[in-house]
Each structure stands twice: as structure tokens, then as C-alpha cells.
N, C-alpha and C positions, 0 to 999 in steps of 0.2 A: 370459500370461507363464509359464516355467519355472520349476517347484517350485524354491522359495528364491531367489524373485525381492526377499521384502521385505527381502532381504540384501546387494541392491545398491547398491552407492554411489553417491550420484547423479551424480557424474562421473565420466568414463570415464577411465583411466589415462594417454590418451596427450591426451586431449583437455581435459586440467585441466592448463594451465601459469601456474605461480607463480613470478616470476621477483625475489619478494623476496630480497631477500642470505640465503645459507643455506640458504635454502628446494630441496629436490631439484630440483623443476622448473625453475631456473635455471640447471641443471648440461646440459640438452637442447640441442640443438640448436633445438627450437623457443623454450625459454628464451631463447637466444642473440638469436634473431629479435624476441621480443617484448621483450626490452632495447631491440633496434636501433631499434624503433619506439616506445616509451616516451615518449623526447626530442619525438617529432615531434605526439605525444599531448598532451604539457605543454603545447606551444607553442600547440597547437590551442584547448584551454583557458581560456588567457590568452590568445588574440587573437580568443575567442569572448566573452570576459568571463562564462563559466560559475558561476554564482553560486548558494548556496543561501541560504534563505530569510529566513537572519538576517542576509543580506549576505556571508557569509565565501567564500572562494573555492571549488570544489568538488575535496574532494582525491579522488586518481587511485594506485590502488595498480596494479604490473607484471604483471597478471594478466589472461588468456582464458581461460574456461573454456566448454566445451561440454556438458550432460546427457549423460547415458550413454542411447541409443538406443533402448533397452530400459527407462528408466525412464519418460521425459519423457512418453509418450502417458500412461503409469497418472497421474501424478503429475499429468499436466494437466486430466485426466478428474476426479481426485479434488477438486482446487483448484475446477474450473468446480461440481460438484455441491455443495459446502462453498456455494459463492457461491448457489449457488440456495436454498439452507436459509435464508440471510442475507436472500434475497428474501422468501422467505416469513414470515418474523418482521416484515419489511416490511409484508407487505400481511396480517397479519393482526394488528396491533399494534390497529388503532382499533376494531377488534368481539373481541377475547379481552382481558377484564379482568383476568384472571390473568396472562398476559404484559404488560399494560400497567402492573398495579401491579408485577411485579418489574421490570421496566425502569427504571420513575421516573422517565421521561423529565420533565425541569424544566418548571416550567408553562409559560412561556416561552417556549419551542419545542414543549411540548406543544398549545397552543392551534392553532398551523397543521399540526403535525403532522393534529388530525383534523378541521380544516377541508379538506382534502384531497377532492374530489367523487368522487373514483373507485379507493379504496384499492385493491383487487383487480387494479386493473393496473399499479400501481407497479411500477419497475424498480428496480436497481441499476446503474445506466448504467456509473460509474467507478467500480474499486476497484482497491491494488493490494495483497495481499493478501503480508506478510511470514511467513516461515517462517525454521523449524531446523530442524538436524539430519544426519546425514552420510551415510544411507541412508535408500533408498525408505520400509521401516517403522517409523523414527524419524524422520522430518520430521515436524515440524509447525507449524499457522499459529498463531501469535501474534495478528494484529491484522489488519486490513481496512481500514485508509487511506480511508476514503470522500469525502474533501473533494480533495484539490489534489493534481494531477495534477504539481506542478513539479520533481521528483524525479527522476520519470521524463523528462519532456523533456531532462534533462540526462543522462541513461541513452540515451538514441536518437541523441544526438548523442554522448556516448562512443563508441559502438558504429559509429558512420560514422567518425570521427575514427581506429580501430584497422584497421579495411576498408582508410583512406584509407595506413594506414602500412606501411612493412617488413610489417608480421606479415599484412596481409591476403593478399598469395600463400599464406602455411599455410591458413587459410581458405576460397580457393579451392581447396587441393590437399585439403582435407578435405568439399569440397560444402557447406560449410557455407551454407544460404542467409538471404537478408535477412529480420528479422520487420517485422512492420508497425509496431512502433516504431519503425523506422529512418530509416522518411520523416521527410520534412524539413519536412512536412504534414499530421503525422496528426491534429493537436490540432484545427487549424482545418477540418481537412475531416471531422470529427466532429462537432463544432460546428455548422458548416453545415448536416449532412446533419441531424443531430437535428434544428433548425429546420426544415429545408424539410418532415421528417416531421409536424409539430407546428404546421402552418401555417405558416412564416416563409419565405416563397419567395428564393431565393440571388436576390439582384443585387447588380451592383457599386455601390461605393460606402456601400454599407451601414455606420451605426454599430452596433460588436456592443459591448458592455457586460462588462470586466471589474470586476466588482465583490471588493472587499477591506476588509479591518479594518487588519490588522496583518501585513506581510511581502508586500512587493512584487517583488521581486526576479527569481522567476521569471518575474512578468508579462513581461518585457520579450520573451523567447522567444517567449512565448501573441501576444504583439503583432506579433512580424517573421512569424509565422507567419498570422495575419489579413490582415494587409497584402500577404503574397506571393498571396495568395489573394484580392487584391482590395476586401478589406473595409479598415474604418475603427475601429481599437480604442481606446474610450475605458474607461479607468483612474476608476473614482468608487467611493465608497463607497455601501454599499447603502441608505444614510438620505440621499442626497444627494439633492435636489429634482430637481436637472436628467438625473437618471435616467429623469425618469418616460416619458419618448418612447422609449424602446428598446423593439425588442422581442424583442432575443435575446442572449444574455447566459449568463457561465459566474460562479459565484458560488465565491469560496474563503476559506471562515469554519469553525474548530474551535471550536465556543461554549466556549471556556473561563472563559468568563461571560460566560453564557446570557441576563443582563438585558438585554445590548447590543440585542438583538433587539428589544425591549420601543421602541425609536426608529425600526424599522426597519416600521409599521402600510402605509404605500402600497406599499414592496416586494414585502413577504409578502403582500399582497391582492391584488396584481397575479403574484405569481409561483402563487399557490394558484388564481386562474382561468384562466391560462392567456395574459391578458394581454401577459405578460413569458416569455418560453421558457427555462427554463436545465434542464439534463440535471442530474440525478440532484438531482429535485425537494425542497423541504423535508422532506417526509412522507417521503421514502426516506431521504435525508441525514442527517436528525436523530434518527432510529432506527438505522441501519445503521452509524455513526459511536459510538454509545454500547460501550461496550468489553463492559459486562454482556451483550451479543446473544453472547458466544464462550461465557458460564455457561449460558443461553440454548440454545445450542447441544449442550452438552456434557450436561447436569444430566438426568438420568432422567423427571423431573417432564415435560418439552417435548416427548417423543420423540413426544407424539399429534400434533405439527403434521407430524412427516415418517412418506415412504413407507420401507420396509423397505430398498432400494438406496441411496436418503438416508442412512440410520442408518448405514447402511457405512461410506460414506466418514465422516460424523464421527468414528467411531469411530477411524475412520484416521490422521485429517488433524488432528485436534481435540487439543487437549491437559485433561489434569485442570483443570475452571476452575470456579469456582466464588462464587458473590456474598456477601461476607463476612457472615454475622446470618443469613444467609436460603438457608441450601446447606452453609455451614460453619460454627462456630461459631468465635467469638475461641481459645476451650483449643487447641482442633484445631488452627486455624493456628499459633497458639506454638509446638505440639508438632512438627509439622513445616515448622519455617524454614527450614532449607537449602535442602531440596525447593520452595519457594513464593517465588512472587513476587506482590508487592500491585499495582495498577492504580487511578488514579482512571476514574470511567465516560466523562467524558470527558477528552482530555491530549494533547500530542505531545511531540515531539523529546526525549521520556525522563525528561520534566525532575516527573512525579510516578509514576515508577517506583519501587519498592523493593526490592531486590533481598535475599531473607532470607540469601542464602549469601556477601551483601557487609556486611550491617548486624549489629553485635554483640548478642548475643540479650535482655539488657535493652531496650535499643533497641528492637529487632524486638517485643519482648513492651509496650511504651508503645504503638508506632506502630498493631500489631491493635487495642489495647483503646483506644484514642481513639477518641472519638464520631464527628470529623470524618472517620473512616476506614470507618465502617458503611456499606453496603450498594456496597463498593468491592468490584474483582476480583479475588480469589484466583484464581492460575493456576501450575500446575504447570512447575517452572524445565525451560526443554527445555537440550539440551546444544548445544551449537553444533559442528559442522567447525573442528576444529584444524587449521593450518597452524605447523610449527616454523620456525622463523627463527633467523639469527644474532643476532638481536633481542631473540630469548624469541617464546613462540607468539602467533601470530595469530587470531582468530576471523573466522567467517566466517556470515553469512546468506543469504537468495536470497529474491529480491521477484519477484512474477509479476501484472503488470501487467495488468488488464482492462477490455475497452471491449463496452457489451453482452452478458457473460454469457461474453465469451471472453480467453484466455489473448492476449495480443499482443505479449509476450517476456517476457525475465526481466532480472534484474541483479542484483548483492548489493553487499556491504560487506564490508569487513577492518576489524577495531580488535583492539584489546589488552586492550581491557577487556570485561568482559561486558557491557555492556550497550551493542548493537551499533546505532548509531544517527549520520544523518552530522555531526548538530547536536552530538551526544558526541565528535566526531573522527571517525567512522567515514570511510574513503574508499571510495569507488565500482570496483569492479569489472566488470568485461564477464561477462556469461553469456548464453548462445547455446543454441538450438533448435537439435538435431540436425534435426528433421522442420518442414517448411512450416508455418506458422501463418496460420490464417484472414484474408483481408485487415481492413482496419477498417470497408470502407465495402462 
């Protein structure tokens, strides 16, 4: 890349259309286009029954955007390297007690974590790996998503559903080509292949094993997607008796209390031998999911698990992060709230976020020095992509979805508020590979 490339914006000016009220990009001609197809978007939506996770409908903001063509290969280079460091904390969690005591991982999940027979080849099969930021050298990743993929499946049918409308001629006159998110297949023919890698040989008629706790919703997608593909998707929890016959199976559980597990002794026994097949195993999942793996990442103390190319990209991609008692101390973080954000180690949909430059500084000075906040994630507030509206501005993130160690598209969100999440309001936006992305299979 050419001197003062980390000064590029990561979308390109003609290829970033926003076509919110107010917003410039609506004023284009390609604006005009992605209005035109907007309608035919909604409709698609609602006659998909597009759902996220707490049931609510999935909202859809007027927006394609594309990478700027000169960023997307650095940037996906850097994301894939970040993701392999994440590995590596992975399989080196059950023999380095120094990372395993900062981790902490709950005993809970720590018991199959290192019943695990062969740490050393653990993967990180899925992640989808959220960022900020509005140029190449201020992006960075927040969090790693390593459990359920149901986001993204409604990310890959957005992204047909804009092809299928007005705006996909722009699309085609820009070359833009399909990612492998796009398929209409890619969940179950992931699935599959992992199985058939793993001993579970593809035949028809197969029961494949959606296992869940709490939030169904996306399953129904994971489902139409089995089924087109021949298979037979049974919906049970992962304590359920009549589980124990499967033998392949996608598991979507964020321990946000971790004792649930403590009912779940023939799953984990079966999923730790290999009995039971599901991608991105206990022992990867329940380490690579703990939010501490980004302090982990970031914290000078870890730098002996990576090679010196490694280092790079963290340094890149990684934001200021750090594990509160053990990295920073409570004064520090007081001192600087604006700048910080808190994290439980493990959480979703934003709902034990704290945002210091939204919370009043008594507050924020209770919430560091509470016990129940010790050994939580301190992480450096990154800035988000502003979009102006006739509205007041918009924020904006980018999610870059991974299957195997690879990039397999992108997507983001628009909200109003900072803390940019779909379960907060956040709606769904299109983002697009300029350059071919690796297929899935």
C-alpha cells in the first residue's frame, strides 16, 4: 500500500451510499437507486420473517456500502491474523497457567475446557469479529462473537435481497462480486463439510442437532437451510435426553450463567470425545468467547505467545484493553472515563456494557470500584464512522464474518446511539468486498 495508506477511509467515496433523509449520499444518483430498492428490501424482510434473536423484527437501514479497494485486502489480512492470535490463546489456555489464571474462565466451563484430548489443534471455526472506526488506522476490533452465527445469516440474505432489487444493476456496473455469505447455503454446507471432516459422513436424511438455551429465532434459517440441503434439523436443548443419538450438531449458548452447563454432563462428554461433532468445540468456544482474550491480546505481559508479524497486526487492529485489578487499577480507570469502556467477560447484546463517556462520573467511579466489576474488561472507547442526517448523526460499525480462519464478507449497523448493537436498535446495513473472497467450502 502507498505511503499514507493508514489514512484511508475505509469506504470509497463513490462506493459508500447512504441514502438516509439528509444524509449526502441520498442526493446521488446511486442514492436515488437505492431508495428505489429500499421498498422491495422491506418487503423481502417481512415476507422472509427476518428475525433477531429476542424475536424483534430485523431493522434495515437505506445503505450499500463497498471497502475502498486499497483497503479491504490490508484490513482483511489484519482481521484473519488478530483471529489467529485468538487461536492461539485457544490452544494454549490448558498448559500456560498464567493465561489460564488471568482468563478465569468459570469452573464450569473450565472443567471441559481442559478435558479437551488435543488442545494444540483447536480451531476457531466461527467468529464474527466487530470493529470501529472510519479509516484503515483507526479501525479496530471490539469483540469476537464466537458462538451464533444468526446475525450473519440475516446479513447474507440482506445482501441477496439488495442484488435481487433496483440497486443491484449499480452493483453489477461496479463488478461488485458475491461473498460467500451470500449463499443461500452456506451455514448448512459448513456444517456438513465440518462433519464429514470429523467422521460424520453427508447422507440424506440425517438428524443434525440444533442445540439452544435461550433465543431461537434464528434457528428457523439454520433450519430451512438443513432441510434444502437434505438434512433433518432437530431444535433440543443441550441437557435434553433425546439428544444423545445425534451425531452432528451446531451448539448456540453465551454462558451468561455458566452453572447451566453444570446439567448439560452427557453433552459435554459426548461433545469432548468426539462422539457428538459441533464446530468450534467447547475448549475453543468457551475460551475465545471470554471478552478478557482482547486484554490478553493487547497487555505487554502475552506478547511471548505471538511471532513479531502477529504483534503487528494487534498493535493495529487491537484497541487499549485491559482487565480491571490485573492490568489497570480501579484510580486509573476513574481517571480516565470518557476514554473507557467496562465489559463483563462474558455478555451480549450490550446489555452489560458501560459506556464511561454515557455514565455520570460518580456513577462510573461506584461501578470500577464494585467488587462485582473486578477482573471485568477495561477497553479503550474507539470512535465510530459518523454519518449526518436530517435526523442528528448516525453511527456506524462493520462486522467481518469468519468461517475457518477466513473473512467471508462484511456487514455493519447504523444507530444513534453509541453503543452500536441490533438488540439496542441497531439496523443492518449492506457492506461489500470490493475483491473475491475465499469460498466457504
Amino acid at each position: 500500500m502507498a505511503e499514507g495508506g493508514e489514512g484511508l477511509p475505509l469506504f470509497g467515496v463513490e462506493g459508500d451510499v447512504v441514502a438516509l433523509a439528509g444524509a449526502a449520499g441520498g442526493a446521488t444518483a446511486a442514492g436515488r437507486k437505492v431508495l428505489d430498492g429500499f421498498g422491495y428490501v422491506r418487503s423481502r424482510v417481512v415476507a422472509e420473517d427476518l428475525r433477531l434473536s429476542d424475536g424483534s423484527r430485523q431493522g434495515v437501514v437505506p445503505a450499500v456500502s463497498v471497502l475502498d479497494p486499497r483497503v479491504e485486502p490490508v484490513l482483511r489480512d489484519r482481521i484473519q491474523t488478530v483471529v489467529r492470535c485468538l487461536r492461539e490463546l485457544v490452544r494454549r489456555y490448558a498448559g500456560d497457567g498464567r493465561l489460564r489464571d488471568f482468563l478465569d474462565v468459570p469452573e464450569a466451563l473450565d472443567r471441559w475446557v481442559r478435558a479437551e484430548p488435543a488442545p494444540e489443534r483447536l480451531e476457531v471455526d466461527w467468529c464474527r469479529p466487530d470493529l470501529l472506526g472510519e479509516t484503515l488506522g483507526t479501525v479496530r476490533v471490539l469483540e469476537f462473537n464466537a458462538s451464533s452465527p444468526g446475525g450473519m445469516l440475516n446479513m447474507g440474505m440482506l445482501t441477496r435481497f439488495w442484488r435481487e432489487s433496483a440497486f443491484g444493476r449499480v452493483l453489477e456496473e461496479w463488478g461488485v462480486p458475491p461473498a460467500p455469505l451470500e449463499s443461500p447455503t452456506w451455514f448448512a454446507d459448513w456444517l456438513l463439510d465440518y462433519g464429514q471432516t470429523h467422521g460424520v459422513a453427508r447422507r440424506a436424511g440425517r438428524q443434525v442437532g440444533l442445540f439452544h438455551t435461550r433465543g431461537r429465532f434464528e434457528f428457523a434459517q439454520m433450519a430451512r437451510q438443513l432441510r434444502d440441503r437434505g438434512q433433518r434439523p432437530v431444535l433440543l436443548s443441550p441437557g435434553a435426553p433425546d439428544g444423545d443419538e445425534l451425531r452432528l450438531g451446531y451448539l448456540k449458548y453465551i454462558p451468561l450463567a455458566p452453572d447451566d452447563v453444570r446439567g448439560w454432563e452427557a453433552f459435554c462428554a459426548r461433545a469432548c470425545d468426539g462422539d457428538l461433532v459441533i464446530p468450534n468445540a467447547l475448549a475453543a468456544r468457551w475460551v475465545a468467547e471470554n471478552k478478557l482474550c482482547l486484554a490478553a491480546l493487547s497487555d505487554p505481559r502475552f506478547r511471548y505467545l505471538f511471532a513479531q508479524r502477529e504483534c503487528a497486526a494487534l498493535d493495529a487492529l487491537v484497541p487499549f484493553s485491559r482487565k480491571l485489578g490485573d492490568g489497570i487499577t480501579a484510580a486509573d480507570a476513574i481517571a480516565e472515563r470518557e476514554r473507557l469502556v467496562l465489559k463483563a467477560p462474558y455478555s451480549c447484546r450490550g446489555e452489560s456494557v458501560v459506556m464511561g463517556v454515557d455514565t455520570p462520573p460518580a456513577l462510573w467511579k461506584r461501578t470500577v470500584r464494585d467488587a462485582a466489576h473486578q477482573g471485568w474488561l477495561v477497553q479503550e472507547r474507539v470512535a465510530a464512522g459518523i454519518i449526518e442526517t436530517a435526523d442528528g448523526p448516525f453511527l456506524r460499525d462493520l462486522v467481518a464474518p469468519m468461517l475457518r480462519g477466513r473473512v467471508i464478507g462484511y456487514g455493519g449497523r447504523f444507530s444513534s446511539e453509541h453503543l452500536l448493537n441490533a438488540a439496542q436498535g441497531g439496523r443492518g446495513a449492506v457492506v461489500l468486498s470490493p475483491w473475491a473472497l475465499a469460498p466457504v467450502s
